[in-house]
C-alpha positions as CSV (number, residue, x, y, z in Angstrom):
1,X,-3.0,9.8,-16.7
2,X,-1.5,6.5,-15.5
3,X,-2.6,3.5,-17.0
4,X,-2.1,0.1,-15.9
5,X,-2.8,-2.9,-18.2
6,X,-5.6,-0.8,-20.2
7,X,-7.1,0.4,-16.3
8,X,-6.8,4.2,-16.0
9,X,-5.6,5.3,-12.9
10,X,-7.2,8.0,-10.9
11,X,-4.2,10.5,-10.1
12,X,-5.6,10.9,-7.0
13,X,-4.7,8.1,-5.6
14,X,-1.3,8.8,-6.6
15,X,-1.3,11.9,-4.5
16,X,-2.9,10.5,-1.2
17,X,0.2,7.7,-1.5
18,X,2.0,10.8,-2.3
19,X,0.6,12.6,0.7
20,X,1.2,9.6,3.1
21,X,4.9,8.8,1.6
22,X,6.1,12.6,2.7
23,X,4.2,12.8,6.1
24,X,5.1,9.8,7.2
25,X,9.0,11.5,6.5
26,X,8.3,14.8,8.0
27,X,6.9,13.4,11.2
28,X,10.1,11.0,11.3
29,X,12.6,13.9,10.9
30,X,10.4,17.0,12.2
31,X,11.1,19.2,9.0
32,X,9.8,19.5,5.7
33,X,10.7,18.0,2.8
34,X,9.9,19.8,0.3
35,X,13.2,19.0,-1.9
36,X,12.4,15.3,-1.8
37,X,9.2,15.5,-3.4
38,X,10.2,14.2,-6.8
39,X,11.4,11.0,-4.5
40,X,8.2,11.0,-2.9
41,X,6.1,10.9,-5.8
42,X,7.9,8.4,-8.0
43,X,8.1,6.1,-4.6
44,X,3.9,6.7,-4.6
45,X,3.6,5.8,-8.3
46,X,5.4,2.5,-8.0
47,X,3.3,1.5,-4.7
48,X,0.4,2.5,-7.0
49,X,1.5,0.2,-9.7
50,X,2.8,-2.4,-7.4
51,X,-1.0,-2.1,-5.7
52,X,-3.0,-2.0,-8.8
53,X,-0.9,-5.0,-10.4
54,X,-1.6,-7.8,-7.4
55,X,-5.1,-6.5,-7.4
56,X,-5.5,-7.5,-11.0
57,X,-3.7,-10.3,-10.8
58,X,-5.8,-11.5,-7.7
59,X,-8.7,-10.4,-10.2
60,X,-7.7,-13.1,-12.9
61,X,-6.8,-15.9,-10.5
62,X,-9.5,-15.7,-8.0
63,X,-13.3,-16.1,-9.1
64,X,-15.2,-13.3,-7.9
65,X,-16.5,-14.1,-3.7
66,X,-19.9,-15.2,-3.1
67,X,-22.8,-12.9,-1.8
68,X,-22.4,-14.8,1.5
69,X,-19.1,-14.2,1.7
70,X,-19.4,-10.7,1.5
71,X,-22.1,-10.9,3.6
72,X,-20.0,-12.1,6.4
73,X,-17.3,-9.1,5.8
74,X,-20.2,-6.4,5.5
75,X,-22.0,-7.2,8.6
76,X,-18.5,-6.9,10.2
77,X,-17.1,-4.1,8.3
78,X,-20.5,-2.1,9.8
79,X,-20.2,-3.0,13.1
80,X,-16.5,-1.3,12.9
81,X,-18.1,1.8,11.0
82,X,-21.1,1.9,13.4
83,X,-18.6,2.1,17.0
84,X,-16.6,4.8,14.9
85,X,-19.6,6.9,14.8
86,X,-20.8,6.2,11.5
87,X,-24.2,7.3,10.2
88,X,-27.0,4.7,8.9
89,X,-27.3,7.3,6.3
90,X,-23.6,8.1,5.2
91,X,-23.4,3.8,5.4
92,X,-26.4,3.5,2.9
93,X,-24.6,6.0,0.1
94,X,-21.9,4.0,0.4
95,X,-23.0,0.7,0.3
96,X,-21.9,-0.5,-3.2
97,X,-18.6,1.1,-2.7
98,X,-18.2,-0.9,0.5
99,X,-19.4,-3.9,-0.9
100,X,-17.1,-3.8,-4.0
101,X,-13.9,-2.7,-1.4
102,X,-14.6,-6.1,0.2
103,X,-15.1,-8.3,-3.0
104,X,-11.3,-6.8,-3.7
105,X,-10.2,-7.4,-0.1
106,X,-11.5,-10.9,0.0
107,X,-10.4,-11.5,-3.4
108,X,-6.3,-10.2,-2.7
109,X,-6.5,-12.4,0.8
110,X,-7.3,-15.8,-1.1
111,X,-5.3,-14.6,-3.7
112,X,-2.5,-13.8,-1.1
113,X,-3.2,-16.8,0.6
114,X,-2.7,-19.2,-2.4
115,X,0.6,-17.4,-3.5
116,X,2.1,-18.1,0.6
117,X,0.4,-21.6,0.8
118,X,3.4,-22.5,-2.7
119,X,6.4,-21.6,-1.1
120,X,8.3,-23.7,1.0
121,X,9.0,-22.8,4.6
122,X,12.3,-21.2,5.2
123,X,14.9,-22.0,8.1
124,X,17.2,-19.5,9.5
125,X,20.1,-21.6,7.4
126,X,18.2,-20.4,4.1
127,X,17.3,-16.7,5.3
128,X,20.8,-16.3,6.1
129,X,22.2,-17.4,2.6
130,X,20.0,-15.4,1.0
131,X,20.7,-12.5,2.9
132,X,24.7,-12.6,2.4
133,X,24.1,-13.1,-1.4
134,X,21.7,-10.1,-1.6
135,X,23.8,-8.5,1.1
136,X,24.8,-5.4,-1.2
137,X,21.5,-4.2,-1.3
138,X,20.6,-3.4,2.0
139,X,23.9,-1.4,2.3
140,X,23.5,1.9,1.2
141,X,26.6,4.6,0.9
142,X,27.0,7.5,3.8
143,X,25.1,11.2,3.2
144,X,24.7,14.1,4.8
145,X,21.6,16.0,3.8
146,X,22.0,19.8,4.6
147,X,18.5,22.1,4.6
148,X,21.0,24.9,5.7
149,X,24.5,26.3,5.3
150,X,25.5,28.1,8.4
151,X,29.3,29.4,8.0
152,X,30.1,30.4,11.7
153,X,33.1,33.1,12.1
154,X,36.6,31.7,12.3
């Protein structure tokens, strides 16, 4: 089990990042890829821990939102549910769930908010310096990735 600053981590939500990582690749390239999965799953743990880190960090920096305030994001959030076809019933067993979902959300966007709000704006002069020192790791070495080995008659 993964934990995260003393937070165990459910392993299922490893494995529907997991899920999403590798059919989000099969749909690109129309085949399986089953021999990537080890790739797959340690790309879904980091975006795990990545996820579960902010949300934390948003947790320490940001005091929890108001009832109005979640208010305000409920009311929405069931008028989204409600044109999706949601039932009054299925909505009632999963009020608190919902309601602690948006704390979070609200939470990581003034959280979020605060962390853009301290940088400085950046001109194309500085994007473009930063780029062509750090320009090394957005070039990656040529593959070829074989699923099969056809040897054709000479």
């Amino acid at each position: 089990m993964l934990t995260i600053n003393g937070e165990s981590i459910d392993p299922s939500l490893i494995d529907d990042f997991f899920l999403r990582l590798k059919s989000e690749a099969e749909a690109l390239s129309e085949t399986s890829c089953c021999e990537r999965d080890d790739e797959f799953r340690r790309q879904a743990e980091e975006e795990v821990i990545d996820s579960i880190l902010l949300a934390q960090e948003a947790e320490n920096r940001v005091p929890a939102p108001s009832d109005k305030e979640i208010l305000g994001e409920f009311e929405d959030l069931l008028k989204q549910w409600r044109e999706q076809g949601a039932s009054w019933q299925m909505l009632e067993q999963r009020r608190d769930e919902l309601r602690d979902e948006l704390a979070s959300k609200i939470r990581m966007d003034q959280f979020t908010a605060s962390v853009w709000s301290e940088l400085k704006p950046l001109g194309d002069d500085d994007l473009r310096a930063w780029y062509d020192a750090h320009a090394d790791e957005f070039r990656t070495p040529p593959e070829a990735r074989a699923l099969h080995l056809v040897r054709f008659p000479e």
